[in-house]
Each structure stands twice: as structure tokens, then as C-alpha cells.
GUTORNU-833527 format. One record per atom (N, C-alpha, C): atom name; chain; x, y, z; residue number from 1. Coordinates in nm, 2 decimals, decimal comma. Example, Ala and Ser with C-alpha at 12.3 -4.5 7.8 and 13.67 -1.06 7.14 Angstrom:
BEGIN
<atom = N chain = A px = 1,32 py = -0,57 pz = 0,78 n = 1>
<atom = CA chain = A px = 1,23 py = -0,45 pz = 0,78 n = 1>
<atom = C chain = A px = 1,32 py = -0,33 pz = 0,78 n = 1>
<atom = N chain = A px = 1,28 py = -0,22 pz = 0,71 n = 2>
<atom = CA chain = A px = 1,37 py = -0,11 pz = 0,71 n = 2>
<atom = C chain = A px = 1,29 py = 0,00 pz = 0,79 n = 2>
//
This chain:
BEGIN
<atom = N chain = A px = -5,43 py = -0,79 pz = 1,05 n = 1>
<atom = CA chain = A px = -5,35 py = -0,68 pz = 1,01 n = 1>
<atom = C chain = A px = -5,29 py = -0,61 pz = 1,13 n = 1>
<atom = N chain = A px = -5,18 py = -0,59 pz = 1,11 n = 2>
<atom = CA chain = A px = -5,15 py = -0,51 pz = 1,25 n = 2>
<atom = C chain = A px = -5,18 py = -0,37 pz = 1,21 n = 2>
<atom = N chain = A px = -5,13 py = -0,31 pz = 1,40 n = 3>
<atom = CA chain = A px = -5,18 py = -0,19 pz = 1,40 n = 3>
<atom = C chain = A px = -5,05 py = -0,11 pz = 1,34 n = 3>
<atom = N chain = A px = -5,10 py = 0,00 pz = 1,26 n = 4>
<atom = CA chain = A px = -5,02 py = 0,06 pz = 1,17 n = 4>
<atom = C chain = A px = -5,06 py = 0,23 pz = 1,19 n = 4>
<atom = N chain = A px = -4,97 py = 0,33 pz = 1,23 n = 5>
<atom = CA chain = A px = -5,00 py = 0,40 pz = 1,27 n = 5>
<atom = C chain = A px = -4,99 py = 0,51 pz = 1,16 n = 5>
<atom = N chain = A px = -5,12 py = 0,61 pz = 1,16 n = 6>
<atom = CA chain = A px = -5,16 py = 0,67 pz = 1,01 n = 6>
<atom = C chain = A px = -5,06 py = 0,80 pz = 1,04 n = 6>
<atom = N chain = A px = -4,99 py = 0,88 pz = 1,01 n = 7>
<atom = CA chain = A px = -4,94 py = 0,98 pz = 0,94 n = 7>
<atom = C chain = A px = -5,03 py = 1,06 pz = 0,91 n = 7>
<atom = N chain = A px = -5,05 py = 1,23 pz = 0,89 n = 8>
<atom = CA chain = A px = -5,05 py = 1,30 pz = 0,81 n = 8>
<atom = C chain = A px = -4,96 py = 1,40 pz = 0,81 n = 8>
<atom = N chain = A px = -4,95 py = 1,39 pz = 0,70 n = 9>
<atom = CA chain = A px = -4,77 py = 1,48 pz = 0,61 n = 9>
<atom = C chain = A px = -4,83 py = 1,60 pz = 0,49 n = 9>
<atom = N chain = A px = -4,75 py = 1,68 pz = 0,50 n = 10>
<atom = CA chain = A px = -4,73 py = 1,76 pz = 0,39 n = 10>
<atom = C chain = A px = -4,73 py = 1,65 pz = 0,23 n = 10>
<atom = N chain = A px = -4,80 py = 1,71 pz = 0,17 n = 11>
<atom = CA chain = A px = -4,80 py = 1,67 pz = 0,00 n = 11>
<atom = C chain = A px = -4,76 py = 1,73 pz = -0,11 n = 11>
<atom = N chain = A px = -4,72 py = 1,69 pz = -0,19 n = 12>
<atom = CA chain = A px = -4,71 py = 1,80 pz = -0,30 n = 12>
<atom = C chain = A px = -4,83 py = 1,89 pz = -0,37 n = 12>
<atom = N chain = A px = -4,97 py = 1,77 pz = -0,35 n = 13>
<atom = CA chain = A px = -5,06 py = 1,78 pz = -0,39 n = 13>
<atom = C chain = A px = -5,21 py = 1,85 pz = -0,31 n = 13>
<atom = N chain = A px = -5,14 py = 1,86 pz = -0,15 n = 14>
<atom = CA chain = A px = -5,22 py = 1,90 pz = 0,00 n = 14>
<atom = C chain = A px = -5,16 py = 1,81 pz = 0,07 n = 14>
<atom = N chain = A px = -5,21 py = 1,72 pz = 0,16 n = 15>
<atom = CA chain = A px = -5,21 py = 1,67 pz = 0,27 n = 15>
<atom = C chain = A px = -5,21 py = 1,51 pz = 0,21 n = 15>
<atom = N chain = A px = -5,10 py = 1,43 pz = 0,23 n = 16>
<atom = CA chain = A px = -5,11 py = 1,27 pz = 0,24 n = 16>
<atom = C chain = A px = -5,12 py = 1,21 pz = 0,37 n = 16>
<atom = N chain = A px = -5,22 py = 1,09 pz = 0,33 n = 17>
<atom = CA chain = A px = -5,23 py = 1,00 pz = 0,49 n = 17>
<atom = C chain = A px = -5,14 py = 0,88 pz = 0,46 n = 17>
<atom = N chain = A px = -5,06 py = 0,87 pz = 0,52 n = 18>
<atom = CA chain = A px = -4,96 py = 0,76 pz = 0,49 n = 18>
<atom = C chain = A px = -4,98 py = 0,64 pz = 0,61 n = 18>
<atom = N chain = A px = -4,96 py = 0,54 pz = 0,63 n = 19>
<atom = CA chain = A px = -4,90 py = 0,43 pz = 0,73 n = 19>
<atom = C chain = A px = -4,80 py = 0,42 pz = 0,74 n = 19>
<atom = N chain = A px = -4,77 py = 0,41 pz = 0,85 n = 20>
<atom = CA chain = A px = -4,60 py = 0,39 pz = 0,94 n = 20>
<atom = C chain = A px = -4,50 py = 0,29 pz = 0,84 n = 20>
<atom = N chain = A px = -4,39 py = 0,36 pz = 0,81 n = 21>
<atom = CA chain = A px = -4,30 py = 0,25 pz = 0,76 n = 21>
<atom = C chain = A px = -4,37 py = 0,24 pz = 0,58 n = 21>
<atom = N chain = A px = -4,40 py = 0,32 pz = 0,50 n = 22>
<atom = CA chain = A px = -4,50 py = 0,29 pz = 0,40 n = 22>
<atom = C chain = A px = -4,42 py = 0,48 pz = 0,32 n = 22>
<atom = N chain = A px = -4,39 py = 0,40 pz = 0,22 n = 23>
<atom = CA chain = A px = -4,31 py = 0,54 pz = 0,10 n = 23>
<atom = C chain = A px = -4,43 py = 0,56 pz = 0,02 n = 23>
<atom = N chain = A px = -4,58 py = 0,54 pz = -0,01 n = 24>
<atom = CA chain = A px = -4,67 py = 0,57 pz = -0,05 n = 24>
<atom = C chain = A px = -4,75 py = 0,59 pz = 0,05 n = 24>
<atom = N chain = A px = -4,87 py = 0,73 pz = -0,03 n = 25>
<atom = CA chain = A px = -4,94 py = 0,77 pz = 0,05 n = 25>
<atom = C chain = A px = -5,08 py = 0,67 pz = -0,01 n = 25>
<atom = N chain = A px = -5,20 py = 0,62 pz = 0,18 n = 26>
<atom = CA chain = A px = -5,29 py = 0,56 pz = 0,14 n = 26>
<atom = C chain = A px = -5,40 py = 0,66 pz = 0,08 n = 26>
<atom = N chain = A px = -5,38 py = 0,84 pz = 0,09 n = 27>
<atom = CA chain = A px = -5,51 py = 0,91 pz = 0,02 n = 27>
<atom = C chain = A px = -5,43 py = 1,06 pz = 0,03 n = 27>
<atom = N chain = A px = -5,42 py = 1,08 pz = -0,08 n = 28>
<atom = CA chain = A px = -5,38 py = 1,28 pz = -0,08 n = 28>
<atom = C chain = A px = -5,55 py = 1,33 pz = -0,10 n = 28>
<atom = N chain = A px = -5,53 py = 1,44 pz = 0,01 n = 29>
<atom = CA chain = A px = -5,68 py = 1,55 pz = 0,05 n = 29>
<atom = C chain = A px = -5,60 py = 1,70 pz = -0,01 n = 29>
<atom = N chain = A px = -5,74 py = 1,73 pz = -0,02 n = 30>
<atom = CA chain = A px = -5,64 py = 1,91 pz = -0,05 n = 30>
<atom = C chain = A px = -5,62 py = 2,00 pz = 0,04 n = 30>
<atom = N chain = A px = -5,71 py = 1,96 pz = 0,19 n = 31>
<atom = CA chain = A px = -5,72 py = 2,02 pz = 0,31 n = 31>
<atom = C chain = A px = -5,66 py = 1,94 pz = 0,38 n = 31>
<atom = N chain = A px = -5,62 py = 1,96 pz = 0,55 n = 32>
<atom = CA chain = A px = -5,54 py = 1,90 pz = 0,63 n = 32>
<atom = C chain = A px = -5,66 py = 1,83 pz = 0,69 n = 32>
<atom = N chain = A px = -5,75 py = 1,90 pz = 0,76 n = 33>
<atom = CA chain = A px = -5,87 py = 1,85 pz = 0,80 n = 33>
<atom = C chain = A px = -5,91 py = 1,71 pz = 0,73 n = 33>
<atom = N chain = A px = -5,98 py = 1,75 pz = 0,62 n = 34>
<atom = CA chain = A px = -5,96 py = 1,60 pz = 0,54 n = 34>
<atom = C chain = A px = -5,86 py = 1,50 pz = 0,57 n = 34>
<atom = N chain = A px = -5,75 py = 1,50 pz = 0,56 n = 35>
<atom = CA chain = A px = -5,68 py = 1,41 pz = 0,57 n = 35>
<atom = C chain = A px = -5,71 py = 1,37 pz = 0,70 n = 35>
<atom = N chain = A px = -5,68 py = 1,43 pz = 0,85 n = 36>
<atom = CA chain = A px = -5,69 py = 1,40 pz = 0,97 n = 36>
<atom = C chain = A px = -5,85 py = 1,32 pz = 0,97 n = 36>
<atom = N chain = A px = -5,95 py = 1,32 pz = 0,94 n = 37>
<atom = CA chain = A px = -6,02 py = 1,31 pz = 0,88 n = 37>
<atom = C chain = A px = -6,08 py = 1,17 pz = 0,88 n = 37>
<atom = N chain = A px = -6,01 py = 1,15 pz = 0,71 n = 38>
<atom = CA chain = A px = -5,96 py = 1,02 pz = 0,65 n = 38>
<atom = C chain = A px = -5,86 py = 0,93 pz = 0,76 n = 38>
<atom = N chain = A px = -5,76 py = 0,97 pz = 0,81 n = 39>
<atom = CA chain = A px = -5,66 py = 0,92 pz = 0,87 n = 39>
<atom = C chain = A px = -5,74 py = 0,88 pz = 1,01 n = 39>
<atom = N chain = A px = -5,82 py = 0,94 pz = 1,12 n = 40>
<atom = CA chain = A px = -5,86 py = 0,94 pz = 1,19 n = 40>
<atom = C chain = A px = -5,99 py = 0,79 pz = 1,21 n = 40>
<atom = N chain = A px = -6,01 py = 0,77 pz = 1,12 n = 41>
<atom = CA chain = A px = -6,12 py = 0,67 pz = 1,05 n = 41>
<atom = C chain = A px = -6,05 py = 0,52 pz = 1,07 n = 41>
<atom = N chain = A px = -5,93 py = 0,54 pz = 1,00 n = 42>
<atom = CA chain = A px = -5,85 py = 0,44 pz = 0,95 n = 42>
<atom = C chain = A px = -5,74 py = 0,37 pz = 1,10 n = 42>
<atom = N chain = A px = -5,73 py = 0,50 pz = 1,21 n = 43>
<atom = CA chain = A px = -5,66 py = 0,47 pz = 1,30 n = 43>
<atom = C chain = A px = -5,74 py = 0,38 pz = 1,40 n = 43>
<atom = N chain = A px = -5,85 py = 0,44 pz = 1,42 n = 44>
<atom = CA chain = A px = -6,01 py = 0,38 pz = 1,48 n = 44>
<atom = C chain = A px = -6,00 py = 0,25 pz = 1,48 n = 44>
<atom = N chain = A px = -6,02 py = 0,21 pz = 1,31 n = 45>
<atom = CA chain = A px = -6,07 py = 0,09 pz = 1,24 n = 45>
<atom = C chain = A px = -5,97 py = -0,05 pz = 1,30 n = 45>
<atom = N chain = A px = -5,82 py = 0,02 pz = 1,30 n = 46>
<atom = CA chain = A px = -5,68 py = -0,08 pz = 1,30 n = 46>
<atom = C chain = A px = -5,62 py = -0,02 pz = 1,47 n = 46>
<atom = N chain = A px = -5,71 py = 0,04 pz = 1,57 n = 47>
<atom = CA chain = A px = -5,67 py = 0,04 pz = 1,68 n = 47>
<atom = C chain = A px = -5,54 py = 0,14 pz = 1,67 n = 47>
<atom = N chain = A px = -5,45 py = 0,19 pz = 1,61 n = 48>
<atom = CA chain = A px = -5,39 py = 0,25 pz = 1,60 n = 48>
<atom = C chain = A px = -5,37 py = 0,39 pz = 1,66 n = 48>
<atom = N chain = A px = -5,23 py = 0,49 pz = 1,60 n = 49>
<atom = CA chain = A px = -5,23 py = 0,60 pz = 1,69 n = 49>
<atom = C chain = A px = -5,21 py = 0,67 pz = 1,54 n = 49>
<atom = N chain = A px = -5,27 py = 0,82 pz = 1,54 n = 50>
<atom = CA chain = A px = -5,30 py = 0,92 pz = 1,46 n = 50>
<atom = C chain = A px = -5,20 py = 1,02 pz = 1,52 n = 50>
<atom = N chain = A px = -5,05 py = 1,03 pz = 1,38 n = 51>
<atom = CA chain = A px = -4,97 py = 1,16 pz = 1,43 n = 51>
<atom = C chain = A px = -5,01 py = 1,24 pz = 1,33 n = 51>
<atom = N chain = A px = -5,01 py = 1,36 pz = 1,36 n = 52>
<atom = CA chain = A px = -5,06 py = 1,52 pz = 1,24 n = 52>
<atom = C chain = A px = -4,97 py = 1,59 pz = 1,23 n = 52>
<atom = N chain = A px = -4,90 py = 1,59 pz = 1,14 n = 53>
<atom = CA chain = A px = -4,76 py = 1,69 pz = 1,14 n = 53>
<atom = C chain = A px = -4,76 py = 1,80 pz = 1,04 n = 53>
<atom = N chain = A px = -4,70 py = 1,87 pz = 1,11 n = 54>
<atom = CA chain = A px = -4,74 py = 2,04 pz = 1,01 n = 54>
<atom = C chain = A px = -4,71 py = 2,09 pz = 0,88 n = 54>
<atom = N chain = A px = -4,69 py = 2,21 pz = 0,86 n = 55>
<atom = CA chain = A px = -4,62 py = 2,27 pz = 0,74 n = 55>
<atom = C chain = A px = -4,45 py = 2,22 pz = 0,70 n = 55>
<atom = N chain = A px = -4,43 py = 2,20 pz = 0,83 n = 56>
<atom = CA chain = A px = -4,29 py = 2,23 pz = 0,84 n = 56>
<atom = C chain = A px = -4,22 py = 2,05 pz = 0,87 n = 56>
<atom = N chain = A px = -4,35 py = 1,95 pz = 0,89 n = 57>
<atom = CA chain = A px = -4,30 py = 1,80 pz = 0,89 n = 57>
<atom = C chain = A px = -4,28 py = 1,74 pz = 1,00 n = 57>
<atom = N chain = A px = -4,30 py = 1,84 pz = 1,12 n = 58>
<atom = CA chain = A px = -4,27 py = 1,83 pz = 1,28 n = 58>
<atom = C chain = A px = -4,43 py = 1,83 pz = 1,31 n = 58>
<atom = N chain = A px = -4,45 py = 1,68 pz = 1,38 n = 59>
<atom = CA chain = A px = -4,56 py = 1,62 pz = 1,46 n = 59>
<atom = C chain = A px = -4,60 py = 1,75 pz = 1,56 n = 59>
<atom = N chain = A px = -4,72 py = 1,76 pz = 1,53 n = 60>
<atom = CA chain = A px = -4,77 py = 1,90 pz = 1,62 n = 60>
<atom = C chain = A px = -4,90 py = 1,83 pz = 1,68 n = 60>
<atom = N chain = A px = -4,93 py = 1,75 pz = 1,67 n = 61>
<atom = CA chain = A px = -5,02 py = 1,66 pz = 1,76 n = 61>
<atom = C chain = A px = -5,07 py = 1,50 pz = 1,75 n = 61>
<atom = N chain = A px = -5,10 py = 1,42 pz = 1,82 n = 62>
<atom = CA chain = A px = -5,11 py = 1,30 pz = 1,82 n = 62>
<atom = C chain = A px = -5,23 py = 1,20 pz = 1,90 n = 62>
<atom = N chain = A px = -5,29 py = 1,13 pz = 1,84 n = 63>
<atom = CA chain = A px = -5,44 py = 1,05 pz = 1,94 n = 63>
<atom = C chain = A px = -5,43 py = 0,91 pz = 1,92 n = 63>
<atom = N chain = A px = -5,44 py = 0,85 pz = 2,02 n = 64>
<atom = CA chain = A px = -5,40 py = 0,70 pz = 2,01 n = 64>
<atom = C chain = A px = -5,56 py = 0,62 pz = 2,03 n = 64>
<atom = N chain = A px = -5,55 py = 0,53 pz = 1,92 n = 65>
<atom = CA chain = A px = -5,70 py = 0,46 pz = 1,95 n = 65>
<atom = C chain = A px = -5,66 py = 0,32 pz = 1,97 n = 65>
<atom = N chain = A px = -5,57 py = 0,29 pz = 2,06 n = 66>
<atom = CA chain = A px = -5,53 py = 0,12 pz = 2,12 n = 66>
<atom = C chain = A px = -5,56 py = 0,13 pz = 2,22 n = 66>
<atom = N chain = A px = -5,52 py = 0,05 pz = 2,23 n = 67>
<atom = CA chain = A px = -5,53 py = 0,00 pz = 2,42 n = 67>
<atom = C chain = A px = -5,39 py = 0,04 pz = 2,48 n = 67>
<atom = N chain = A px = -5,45 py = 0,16 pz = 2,54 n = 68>
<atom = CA chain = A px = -5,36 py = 0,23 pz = 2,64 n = 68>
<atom = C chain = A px = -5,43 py = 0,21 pz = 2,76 n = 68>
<atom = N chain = A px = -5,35 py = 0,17 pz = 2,85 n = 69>
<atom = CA chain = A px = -5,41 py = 0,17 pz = 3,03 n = 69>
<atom = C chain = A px = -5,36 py = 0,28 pz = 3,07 n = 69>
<atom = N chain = A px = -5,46 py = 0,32 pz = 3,15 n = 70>
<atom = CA chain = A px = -5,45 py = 0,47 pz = 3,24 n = 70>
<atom = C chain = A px = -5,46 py = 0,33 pz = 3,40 n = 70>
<atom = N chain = A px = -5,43 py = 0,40 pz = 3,50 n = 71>
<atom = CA chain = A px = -5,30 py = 0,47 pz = 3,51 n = 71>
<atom = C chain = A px = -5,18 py = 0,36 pz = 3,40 n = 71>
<atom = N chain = A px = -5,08 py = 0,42 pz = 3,36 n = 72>
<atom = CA chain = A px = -4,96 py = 0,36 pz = 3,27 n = 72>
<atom = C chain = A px = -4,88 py = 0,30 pz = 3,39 n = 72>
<atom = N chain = A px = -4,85 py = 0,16 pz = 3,30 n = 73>
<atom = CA chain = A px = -4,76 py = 0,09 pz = 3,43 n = 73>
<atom = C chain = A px = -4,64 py = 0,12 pz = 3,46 n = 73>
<atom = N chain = A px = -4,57 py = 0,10 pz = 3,56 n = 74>
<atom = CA chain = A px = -4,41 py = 0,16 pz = 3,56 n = 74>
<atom = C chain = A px = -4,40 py = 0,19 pz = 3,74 n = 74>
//
């Protein structure tokens, strides 16, 4: 599977965890927490990076669980 990076978005319902590139949500929570949560689990599992976006749909924070090298090359 590749790495697919989890979303959490505004819901109509609370909080959806969605995958990148994906018009369905993989879990609506009623709390944000929950979802980050759920989503945080799922990012772990598939190496992936966890964005959390707000009220307003703007990414207000983000944690990557791949393989990132420190120092970054360049």
C-alpha cells in the first residue's frame, strides 16, 4: 500500500479522517481529538504524514511518520 497521507477536515457530522487524493471520509468522530486520534494511528501504520486542519479548512498543524533524514539533504 503506499503511503497515503491522513487529513483531518471539518465534517458536517464533526471531524472526518480522509486519505490524500480520497472524496470519502475513512471515519467521521464528533471531536477533533478523536479524529487526530484515529488519523494519527493510521499515519503510524502506512508511514505517512498527519495534516490537522481547522475550523476554517487551513492546515494548522502537521507530523510526519516516514522516513525523514535529519539533517535534510540539499
Amino acid at each position: 500500500m503506499a503511503n497515503r497521507n491522513q487529513h483531518v477536515v471539518p465534517h458536517e457530522n464533526g471531524w472526518a479522517v480522509k486519505g490524500a487524493d480520497t472524496s470519502r471520509a475513512t471515519a467521521v468522530h464528533q471531536t477533533q481529538q478523536a479524529a487526530i486520534d484515529h488519523a494519527r494511528s493510521i499515519a503510524r501504520n502506512q508511514g505517512a504524514e498527519l495534516l490537522i486542519h481547522g475550523t476554517d479548512g487551513r492546515i494548522r498543524a502537521r507530523d510526519s511518520y516516514g522516513n525523514d533524514p535529519y539533517p535534510p539533504k540539499g
